[in-house]
C-alpha positions in Angstrom: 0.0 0.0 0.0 1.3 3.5 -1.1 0.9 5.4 1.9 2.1 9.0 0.8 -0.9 8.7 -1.5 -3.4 7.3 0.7 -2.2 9.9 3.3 -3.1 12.8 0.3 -6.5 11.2 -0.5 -7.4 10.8 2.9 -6.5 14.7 3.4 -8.1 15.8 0.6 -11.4 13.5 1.9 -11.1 15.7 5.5 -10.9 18.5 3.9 -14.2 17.9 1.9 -15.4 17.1 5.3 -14.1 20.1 6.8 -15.9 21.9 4.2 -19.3 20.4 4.7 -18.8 21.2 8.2 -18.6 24.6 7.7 -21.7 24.9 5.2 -23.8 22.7 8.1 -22.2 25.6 10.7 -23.9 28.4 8.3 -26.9 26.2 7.2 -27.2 25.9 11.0 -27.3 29.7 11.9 -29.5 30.8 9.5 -32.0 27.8 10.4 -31.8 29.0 13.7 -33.1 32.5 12.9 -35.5 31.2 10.9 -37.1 29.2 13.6 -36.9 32.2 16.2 -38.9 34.0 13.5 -41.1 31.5 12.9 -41.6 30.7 16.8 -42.4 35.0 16.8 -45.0 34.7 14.5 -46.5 31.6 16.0 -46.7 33.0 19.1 -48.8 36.4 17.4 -50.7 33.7 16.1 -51.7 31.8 18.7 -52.3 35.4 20.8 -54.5 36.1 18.1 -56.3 33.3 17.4 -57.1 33.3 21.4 -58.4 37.0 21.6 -60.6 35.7 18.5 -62.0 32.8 20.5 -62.4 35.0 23.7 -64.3 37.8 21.7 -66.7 35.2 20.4 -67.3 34.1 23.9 -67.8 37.2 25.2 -70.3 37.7 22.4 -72.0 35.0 23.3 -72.1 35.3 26.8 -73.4 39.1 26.7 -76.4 38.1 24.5 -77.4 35.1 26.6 -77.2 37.1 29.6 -79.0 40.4 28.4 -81.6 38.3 26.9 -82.4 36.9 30.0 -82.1 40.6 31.3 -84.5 42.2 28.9 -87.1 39.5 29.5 -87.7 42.1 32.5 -88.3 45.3 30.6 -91.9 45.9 29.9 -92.7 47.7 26.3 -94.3 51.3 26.3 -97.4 50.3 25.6 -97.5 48.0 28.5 -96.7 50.3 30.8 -99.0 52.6 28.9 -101.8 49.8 29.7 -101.5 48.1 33.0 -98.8 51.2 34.9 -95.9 50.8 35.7 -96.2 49.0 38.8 -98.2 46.0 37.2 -96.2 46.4 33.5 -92.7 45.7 35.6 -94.6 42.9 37.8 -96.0 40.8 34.9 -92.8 40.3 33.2 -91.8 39.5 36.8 -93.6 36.4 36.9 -93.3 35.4 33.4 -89.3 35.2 33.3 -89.9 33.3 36.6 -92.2 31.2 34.7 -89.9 30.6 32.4 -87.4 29.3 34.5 -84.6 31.8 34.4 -81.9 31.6 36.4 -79.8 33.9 35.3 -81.5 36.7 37.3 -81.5 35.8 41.3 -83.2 39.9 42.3 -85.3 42.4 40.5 -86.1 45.3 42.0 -87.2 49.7 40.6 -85.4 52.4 42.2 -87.8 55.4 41.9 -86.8 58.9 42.3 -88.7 60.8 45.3 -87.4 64.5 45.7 -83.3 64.0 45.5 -83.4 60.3 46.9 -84.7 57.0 45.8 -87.5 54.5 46.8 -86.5 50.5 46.4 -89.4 48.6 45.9 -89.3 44.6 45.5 -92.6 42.4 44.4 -93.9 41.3 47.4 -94.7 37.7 48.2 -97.9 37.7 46.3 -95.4 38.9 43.5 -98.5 41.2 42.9 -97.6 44.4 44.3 -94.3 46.4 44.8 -93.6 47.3 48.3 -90.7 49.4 49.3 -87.7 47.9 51.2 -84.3 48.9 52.5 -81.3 49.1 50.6 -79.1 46.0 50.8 -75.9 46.8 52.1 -73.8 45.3 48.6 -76.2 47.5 46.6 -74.6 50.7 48.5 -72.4 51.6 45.4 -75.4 51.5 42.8 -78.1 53.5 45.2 -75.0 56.2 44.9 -74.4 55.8 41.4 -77.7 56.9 41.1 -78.5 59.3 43.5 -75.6 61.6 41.7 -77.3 60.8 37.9 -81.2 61.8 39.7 -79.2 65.2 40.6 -77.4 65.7 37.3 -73.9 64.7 38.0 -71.8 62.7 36.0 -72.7 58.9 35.5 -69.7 57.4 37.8 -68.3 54.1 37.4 -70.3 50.9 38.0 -68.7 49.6 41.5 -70.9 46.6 42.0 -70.2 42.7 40.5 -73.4 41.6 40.1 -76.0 44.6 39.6 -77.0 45.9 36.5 -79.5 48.5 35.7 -82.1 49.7 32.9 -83.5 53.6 33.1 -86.8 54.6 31.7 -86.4 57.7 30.1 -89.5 60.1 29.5 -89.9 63.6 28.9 -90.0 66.2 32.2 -92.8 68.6 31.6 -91.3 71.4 34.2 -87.6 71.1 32.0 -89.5 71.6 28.9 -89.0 68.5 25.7 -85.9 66.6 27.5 -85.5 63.0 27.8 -84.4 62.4 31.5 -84.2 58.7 33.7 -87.8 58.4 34.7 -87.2 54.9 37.4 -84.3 52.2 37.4 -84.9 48.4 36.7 -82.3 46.8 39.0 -81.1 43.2 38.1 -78.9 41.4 40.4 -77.0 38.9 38.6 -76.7 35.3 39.9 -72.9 34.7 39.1 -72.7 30.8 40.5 -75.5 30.1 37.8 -73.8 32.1 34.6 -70.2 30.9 35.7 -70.6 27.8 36.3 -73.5 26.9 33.7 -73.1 29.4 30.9 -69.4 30.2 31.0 -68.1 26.8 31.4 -70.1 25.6 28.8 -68.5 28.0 26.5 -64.7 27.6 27.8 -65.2 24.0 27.0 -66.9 25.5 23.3 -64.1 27.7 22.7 -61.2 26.8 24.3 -61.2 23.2 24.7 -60.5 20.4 22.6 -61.9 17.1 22.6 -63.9 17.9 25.6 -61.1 19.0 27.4 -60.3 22.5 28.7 -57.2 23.6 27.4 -56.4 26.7 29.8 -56.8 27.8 33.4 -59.7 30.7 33.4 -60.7 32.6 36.4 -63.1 35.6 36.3 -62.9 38.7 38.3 -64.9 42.0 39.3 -63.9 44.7 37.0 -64.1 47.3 39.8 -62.1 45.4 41.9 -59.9 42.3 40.9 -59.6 40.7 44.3 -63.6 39.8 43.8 -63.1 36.5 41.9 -66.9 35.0 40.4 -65.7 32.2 38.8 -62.5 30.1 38.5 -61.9 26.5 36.3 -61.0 23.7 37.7 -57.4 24.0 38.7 -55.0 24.1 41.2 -55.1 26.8 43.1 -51.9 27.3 44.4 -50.7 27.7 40.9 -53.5 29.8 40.0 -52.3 31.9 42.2 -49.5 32.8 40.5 -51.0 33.4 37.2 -49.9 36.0 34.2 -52.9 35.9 32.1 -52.0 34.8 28.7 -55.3 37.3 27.4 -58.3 38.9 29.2 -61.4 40.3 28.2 -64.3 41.7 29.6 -67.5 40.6 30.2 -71.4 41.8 30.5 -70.4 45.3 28.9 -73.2 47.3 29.2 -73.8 51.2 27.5 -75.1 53.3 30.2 -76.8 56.3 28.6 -75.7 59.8 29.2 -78.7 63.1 29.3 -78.8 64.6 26.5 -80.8 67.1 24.9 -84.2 66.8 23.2 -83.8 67.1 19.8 -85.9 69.3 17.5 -87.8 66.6 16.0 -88.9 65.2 19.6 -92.4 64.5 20.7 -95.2 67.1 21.6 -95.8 67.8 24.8 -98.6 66.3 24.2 -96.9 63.2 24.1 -94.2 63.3 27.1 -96.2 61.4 29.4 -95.1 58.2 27.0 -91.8 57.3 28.4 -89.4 54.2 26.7 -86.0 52.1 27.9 -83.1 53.4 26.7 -79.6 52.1 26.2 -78.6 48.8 25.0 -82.1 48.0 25.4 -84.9 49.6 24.0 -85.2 53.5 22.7 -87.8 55.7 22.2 -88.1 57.2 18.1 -86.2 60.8 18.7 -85.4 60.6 22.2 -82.7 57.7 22.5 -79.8 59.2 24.2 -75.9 58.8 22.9 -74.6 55.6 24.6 -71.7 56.6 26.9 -68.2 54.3 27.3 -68.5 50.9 27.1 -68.0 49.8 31.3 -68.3 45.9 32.2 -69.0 44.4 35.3 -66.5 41.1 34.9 -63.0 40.7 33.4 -62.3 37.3 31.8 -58.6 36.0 32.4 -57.3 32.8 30.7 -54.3 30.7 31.3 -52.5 28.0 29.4 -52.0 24.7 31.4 -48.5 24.2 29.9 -47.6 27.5 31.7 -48.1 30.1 29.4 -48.2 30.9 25.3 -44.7 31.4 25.4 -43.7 28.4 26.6 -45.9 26.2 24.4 -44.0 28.3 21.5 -40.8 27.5 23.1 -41.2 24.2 23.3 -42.3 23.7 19.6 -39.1 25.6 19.0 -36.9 23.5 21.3 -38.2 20.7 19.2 -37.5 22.1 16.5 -34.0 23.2 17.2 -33.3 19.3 18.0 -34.6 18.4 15.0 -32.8 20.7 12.9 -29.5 19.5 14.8 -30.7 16.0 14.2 -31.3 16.7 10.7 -27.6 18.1 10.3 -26.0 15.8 12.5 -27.3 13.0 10.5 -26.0 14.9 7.4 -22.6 15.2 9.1 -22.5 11.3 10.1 -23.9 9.7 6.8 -20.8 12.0 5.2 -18.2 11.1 7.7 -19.5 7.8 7.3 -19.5 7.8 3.4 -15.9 8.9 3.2 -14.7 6.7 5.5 -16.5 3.6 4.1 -15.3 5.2 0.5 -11.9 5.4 1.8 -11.7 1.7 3.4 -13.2 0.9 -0.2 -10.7 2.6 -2.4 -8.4 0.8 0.0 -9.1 -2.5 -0.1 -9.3 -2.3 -4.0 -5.9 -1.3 -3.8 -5.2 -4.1 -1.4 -7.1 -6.6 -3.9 -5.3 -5.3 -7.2 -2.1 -5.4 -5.1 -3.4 -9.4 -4.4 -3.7 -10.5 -7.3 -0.3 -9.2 -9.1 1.4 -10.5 -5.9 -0.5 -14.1 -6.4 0.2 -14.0 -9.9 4.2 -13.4 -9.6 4.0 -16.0 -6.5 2.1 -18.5 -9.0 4.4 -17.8 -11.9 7.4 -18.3 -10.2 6.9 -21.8 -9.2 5.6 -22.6 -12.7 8.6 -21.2 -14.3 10.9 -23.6 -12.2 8.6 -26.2 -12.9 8.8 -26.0 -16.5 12.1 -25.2 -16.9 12.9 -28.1 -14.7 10.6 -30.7 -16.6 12.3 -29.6 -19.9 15.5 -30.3 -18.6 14.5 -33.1 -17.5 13.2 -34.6 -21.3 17.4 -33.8 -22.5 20.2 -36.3 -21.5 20.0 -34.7 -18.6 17.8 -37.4 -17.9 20.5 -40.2 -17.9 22.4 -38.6 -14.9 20.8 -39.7 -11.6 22.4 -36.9 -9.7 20.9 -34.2 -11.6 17.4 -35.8 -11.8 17.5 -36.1 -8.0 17.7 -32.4 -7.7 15.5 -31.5 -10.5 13.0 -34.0 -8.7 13.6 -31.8 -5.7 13.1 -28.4 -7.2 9.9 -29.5 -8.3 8.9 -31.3 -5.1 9.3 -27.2 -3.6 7.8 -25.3 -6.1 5.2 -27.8 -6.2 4.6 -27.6 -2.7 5.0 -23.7 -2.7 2.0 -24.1 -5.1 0.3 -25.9 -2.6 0.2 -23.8 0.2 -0.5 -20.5 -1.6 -3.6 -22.6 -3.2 -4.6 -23.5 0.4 -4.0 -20.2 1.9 -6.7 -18.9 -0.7 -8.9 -21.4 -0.4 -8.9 -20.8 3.8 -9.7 -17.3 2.9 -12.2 -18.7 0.6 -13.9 -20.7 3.6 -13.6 -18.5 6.0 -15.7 -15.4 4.2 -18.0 -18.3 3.7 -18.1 -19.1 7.5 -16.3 -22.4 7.3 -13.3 -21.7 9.6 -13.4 -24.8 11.4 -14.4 -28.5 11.0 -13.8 -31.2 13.5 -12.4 -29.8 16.8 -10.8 -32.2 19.5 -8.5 -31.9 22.7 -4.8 -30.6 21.6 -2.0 -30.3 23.4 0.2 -27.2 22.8 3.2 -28.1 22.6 3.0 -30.8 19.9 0.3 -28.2 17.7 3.8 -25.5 18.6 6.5 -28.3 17.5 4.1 -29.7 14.5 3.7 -26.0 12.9 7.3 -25.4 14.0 8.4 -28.1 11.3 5.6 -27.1 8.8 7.2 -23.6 9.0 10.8 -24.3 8.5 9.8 -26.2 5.7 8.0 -23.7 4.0 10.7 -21.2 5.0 14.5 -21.4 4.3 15.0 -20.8 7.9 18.6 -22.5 8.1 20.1 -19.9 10.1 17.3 -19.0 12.7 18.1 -19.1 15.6 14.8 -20.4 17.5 14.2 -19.8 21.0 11.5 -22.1 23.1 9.7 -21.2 26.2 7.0 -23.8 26.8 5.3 -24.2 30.4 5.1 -27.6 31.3 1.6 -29.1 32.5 -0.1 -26.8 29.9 -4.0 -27.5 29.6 -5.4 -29.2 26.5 -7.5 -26.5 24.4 -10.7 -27.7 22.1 -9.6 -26.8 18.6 -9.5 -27.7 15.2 -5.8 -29.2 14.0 -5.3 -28.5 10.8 -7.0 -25.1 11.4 -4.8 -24.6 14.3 -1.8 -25.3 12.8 -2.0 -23.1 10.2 -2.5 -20.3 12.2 0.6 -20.9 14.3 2.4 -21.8 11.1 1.6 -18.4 9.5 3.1 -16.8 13.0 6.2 -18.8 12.8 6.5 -18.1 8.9 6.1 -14.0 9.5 8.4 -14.6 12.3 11.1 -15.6 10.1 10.3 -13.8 6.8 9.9 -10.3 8.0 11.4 -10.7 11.5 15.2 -11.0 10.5 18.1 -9.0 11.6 21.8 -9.3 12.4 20.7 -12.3 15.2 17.7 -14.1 12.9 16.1 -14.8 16.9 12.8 -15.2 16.8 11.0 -16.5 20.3 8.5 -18.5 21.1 6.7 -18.9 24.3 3.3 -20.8 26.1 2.2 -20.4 29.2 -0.9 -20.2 31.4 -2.5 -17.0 31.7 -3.2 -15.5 35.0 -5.4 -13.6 34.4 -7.3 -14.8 37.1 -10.7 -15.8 35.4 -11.7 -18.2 33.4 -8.3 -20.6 32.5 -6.5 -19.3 29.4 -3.1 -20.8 27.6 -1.0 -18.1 25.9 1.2 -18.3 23.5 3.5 -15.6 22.2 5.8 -15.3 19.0 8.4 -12.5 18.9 11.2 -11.6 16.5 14.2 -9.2 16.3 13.6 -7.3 13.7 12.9 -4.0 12.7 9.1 -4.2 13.6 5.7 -3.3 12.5 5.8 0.7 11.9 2.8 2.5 13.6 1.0 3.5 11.1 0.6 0.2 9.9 -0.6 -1.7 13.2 -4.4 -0.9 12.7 -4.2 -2.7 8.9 -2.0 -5.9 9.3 -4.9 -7.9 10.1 -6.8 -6.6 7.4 -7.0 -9.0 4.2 -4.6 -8.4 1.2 -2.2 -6.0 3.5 1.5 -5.8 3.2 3.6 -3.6 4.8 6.0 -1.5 2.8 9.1 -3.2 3.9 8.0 -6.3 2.4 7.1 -4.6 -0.8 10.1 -2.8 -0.8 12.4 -5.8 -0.3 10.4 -8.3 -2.6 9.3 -10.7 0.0 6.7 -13.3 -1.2 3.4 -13.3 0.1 -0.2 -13.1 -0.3 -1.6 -10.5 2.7 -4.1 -13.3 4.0 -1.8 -14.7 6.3 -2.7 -12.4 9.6 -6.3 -12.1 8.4 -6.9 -15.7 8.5 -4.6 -16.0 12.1 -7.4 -13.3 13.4 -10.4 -15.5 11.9 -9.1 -18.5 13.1 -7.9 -17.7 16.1 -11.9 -15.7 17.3 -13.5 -18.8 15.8 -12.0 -20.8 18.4 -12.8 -17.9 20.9 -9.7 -16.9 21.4 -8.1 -13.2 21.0 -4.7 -12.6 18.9 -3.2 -9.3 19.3 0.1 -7.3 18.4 2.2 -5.6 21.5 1.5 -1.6 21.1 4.6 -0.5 23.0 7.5 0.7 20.2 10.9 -1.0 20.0 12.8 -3.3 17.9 11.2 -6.6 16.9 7.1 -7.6 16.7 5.4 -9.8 19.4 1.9 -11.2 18.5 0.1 -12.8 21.5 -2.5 -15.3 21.0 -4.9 -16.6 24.1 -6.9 -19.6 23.7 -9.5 -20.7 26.1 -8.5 -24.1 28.2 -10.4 -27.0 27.2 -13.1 -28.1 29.2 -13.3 -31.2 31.0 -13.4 -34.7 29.7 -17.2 -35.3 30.2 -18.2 -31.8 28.3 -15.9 -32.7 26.1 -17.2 -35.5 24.6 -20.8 -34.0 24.9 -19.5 -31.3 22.3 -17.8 -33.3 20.2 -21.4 -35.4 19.9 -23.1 -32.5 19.3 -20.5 -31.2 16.4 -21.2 -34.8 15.1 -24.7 -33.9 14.8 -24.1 -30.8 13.3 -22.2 -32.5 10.6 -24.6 -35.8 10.0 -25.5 -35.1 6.5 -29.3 -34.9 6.6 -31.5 -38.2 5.5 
């Protein structure tokens, strides 16, 4: 492998990465102002959308209530007919008829001099009888009392009390429309909050029968009068800002004015009329004065309030838009990494195959050349045919093993690493791949040092599998390992590790060593270092590679030391072979395994 160009290809991919990092950085930022505006306008949105819903309520709510409320108010021509006494007390009795409960009190203030007269329908509800001011209708009798003597209408201070003048024409202040009596409504607010209003929170501000928001209603006059409140707790209630308000039971109290030219003749001033939101006379209605309402609607979110609901959607979104990039980031990082272990092992593959076809020419060449000096006179000298016969015998057995190291790469892709496993002992499956290695290897000169633990447990493997891996060890021991000494060691032992019983075995050399860069690929197929490029060793690069596969099939770990210095040191740990009983209860069950099926 050409590592000044992989090292350039593998810059120039981080550097594309680098790049795409930056653009997600950007993308990033300017997703991230895009979502605060969007989370701004969602937020207006949803502000508006719940003033909408709240207006509609309040809509609703005032004409259900002043419905009930006009139900009271004779017309002229009642009064006209049965006086006003009997006009007011007949639509008494038929809104109690009715069954409304919207209205708990009626009662008429009536002007006498500069104060005013309550009366109430008696028991009989056929007569109205004065009675005493109640004490919570204080703020209304002065109210009033300041209108009767010309004053400025003052706020409404009560919760609950509404009222409806009958304006007629005074005959001493010549053709002018003035407050004649006052229909006085108290308001029951258990039955309209708790009936009509949370009926319509559930209509316009729940969903799927379920009240989205916390709502509380509260005097106008005075906030600290609460009406009504939702179902909710209250200690959190407590601590409420209200997400949007609005007021309730507005109603247009009427201001004097005066009589217009085209107003009734005297003859007619006697007729009086209901003015205000109600009912006006033709040419005598006065001009409505500001808007004042007796209740103030305040609603709450249950999540906590309008802004958090936004900035939780944008949260949300924030994590999906880092998702969304991270994901971009990864499948890239992951695409030129897979790209660059692809491009790699092509290399490695190309790099394969002209390294198996030089090792496969080679031995042909001898073979042939051998054979064709063998067909000559050649033929009639015993001597030379005996080493002709023996150059063949190598190359032919070179042949051999470069076939079978493909075909174990072959199997083991497939998943066929092992066949038959049995109890081993160590030190023959060291000594037998020992031999098989010098063979292989012109390894005349090495000097081999053995360390072997005596009493070593058996370990469950499969021989020839076995033996291959340790032969591959002992080969790249003495092919790449050489130096001045040509030492290569080789030790077993048990582990003590002190779990589970483990036998080690450990193959080091004296050579130059595995350079750093190249640790993390030896055990990759098709890799060879550039020493052994450089100095024309022969090989295939599936030697390690199968060691690793063969080595986890048995369940067993085969590693390279990581400290620097001369030499190499691969350490391979095998598990101990069970006992003798287990044994043969695995070996049945392999047997099974393998019974060709009938």
């Amino acid at each position: 492998m050409d590592f000044d160009k992989t090292k350039h290809h593998t810059w120039l991919s981080w550097a594309a990465v680098a790049l795409l990092v930056a653009l997600c950085a950007v993308l990033a930022g300017l997703q991230y102002r895009w979502l605060r505006e969007v989370a701004d306008a969602e937020s207006y949105r949803l502000r508006q959308d719940l003033q909408y819903r709240l207006n509609l309520l309040r809509r609703d709510l005032n004409d259900e209530v002043f419905a009930a409320c006009y139900g009271y108010i004779p017309a002229n021509w009642e009064i006209q007919k049965l006086g006003r006494d009997l006009a007011y007390l007949s639509q008494y009795r038929n809104r109690k008829e009715s069954g409304d409960l919207v209205v708990r009190r009626m009662a008429i203030a009536v002007p006498d001099k500069l104060d005013l007269v309550l009366l109430f329908p008696d028991a009989t509800e056929t007569h109205l009888v004065p009675g005493n001011w109640p004490p919570e209708w204080d703020a209304m009798r002065k109210s009033l009392i300041v209108r009767l003597r010309g004053g400025p209408a003052p706020v409404n201070q009560t919760s609950t009390l509404v009222e409806f003048p009958r304006f007629g024409t005074d005959k001493q202040s010549g053709p002018r429309s003035v407050e004649q009596e006052w229909l006085l409504l108290d308001l029951d607010p258990d039955h309209i909050g708790h009936t009509l209003l949370s009926e319509m929170l559930n209509r316009y501000l729940g969903q799927s029968g379920k009240l989205e928001y916390d709502a509380e209603v509260v005097a106008r006059a005075n906030p600290a009068i609460s009406i009504y409140r939702s179902s909710t707790d209250s200690s959190r209630a407590a601590r409420w800002t209200p997400d949007a308000s609005v007021d309730l039971l507005e109603i247009a109290h009427p201001q004097s004015v005066a009589q217009s030219p085209a107003s009734p003749s005297p003859a007619d001033s006697d007729a009086a009329s209901l003015a205000g939101s109600v009912v006006a006379p033709p040419n005598t209605a006065p001009e409505p004065g500001p808007s004042r309402a007796l209740w103030t609607l305040r609603v709450h979110h249950h999540a906590g309030s309008l802004e958090t609901i936004v900035a939780k959607g944008r949260r949300t979104n924030d994590l999906l838009a880092a998702g969304l990039l991270l994901l971009i980031f990864a499948t890239t990082y992951a695409l030129v990494r897979f790209s660059r272990r692809a491009q790699n092992l092509a290399e490695l593959q190309m790099n394969f195959v002209a390294g198996v076809s030089h090792e496969l020419r080679t031995p042909l060449t001898v073979i042939r050349t051998a054979a064709y000096n063998l067909r000559g006179d050649l033929a009639a000298q015993p001597t030379q045919v005996a080493r002709y016969g023996t150059l063949i015998r190598e190359q032919a057995e070179k042949l051999s093993a470069l076939v079978e190291q493909v075909l174990r790469y072959g199997n083991a892709r497939a998943g066929r690493v092992l066949q038959k496993r049995e109890p081993l002992a160590v030190p023959q499956l060291i000594e037998a791949s020992l031999f098989a290695a010098r063979t292989a290897v012109d390894a005349k000169n090495v000097v081999i040092e053995e360390r072997i633990e005596p009493d070593l447990p058996l370990i469950l493997a499969d021989r020839a599998s076995m033996q291959h891996a340790l032969q591959n060890l002992f080969e790249n021991a003495m092919k790449y390992g050489r130096s001045g000494d040509d030492w290569i060691g080789i030790s077993a032992a048990r582990s003590k590790n002190g779990g589970p019983s483990v036998v080690e075995i450990r193959v080091a050399d004296g050579g130059p060593g595995i350079p750093e860069e190249e640790r993390e690929y030896i055990f990759d197929p098709f890799f060879r270092g550039q020493r052994s490029l450089q100095d024309q060793i022969h090989g295939t690069g599936l030697g390690l590679n199968l060691v690793k596969r063969i080595i986890e099939a048995h369940g067993g770990t085969v590693a390279v030391r990581d400290n620097s210095g001369p030499g190499a040191e691969f350490i391979v740990r095998l598990p101990a072979a069970p006992p003798a009983p287990l044994i043969a209860a695995h070996s049945r069950t392999n047997d099974q395994k393998n019974e060709p099926a009938r």
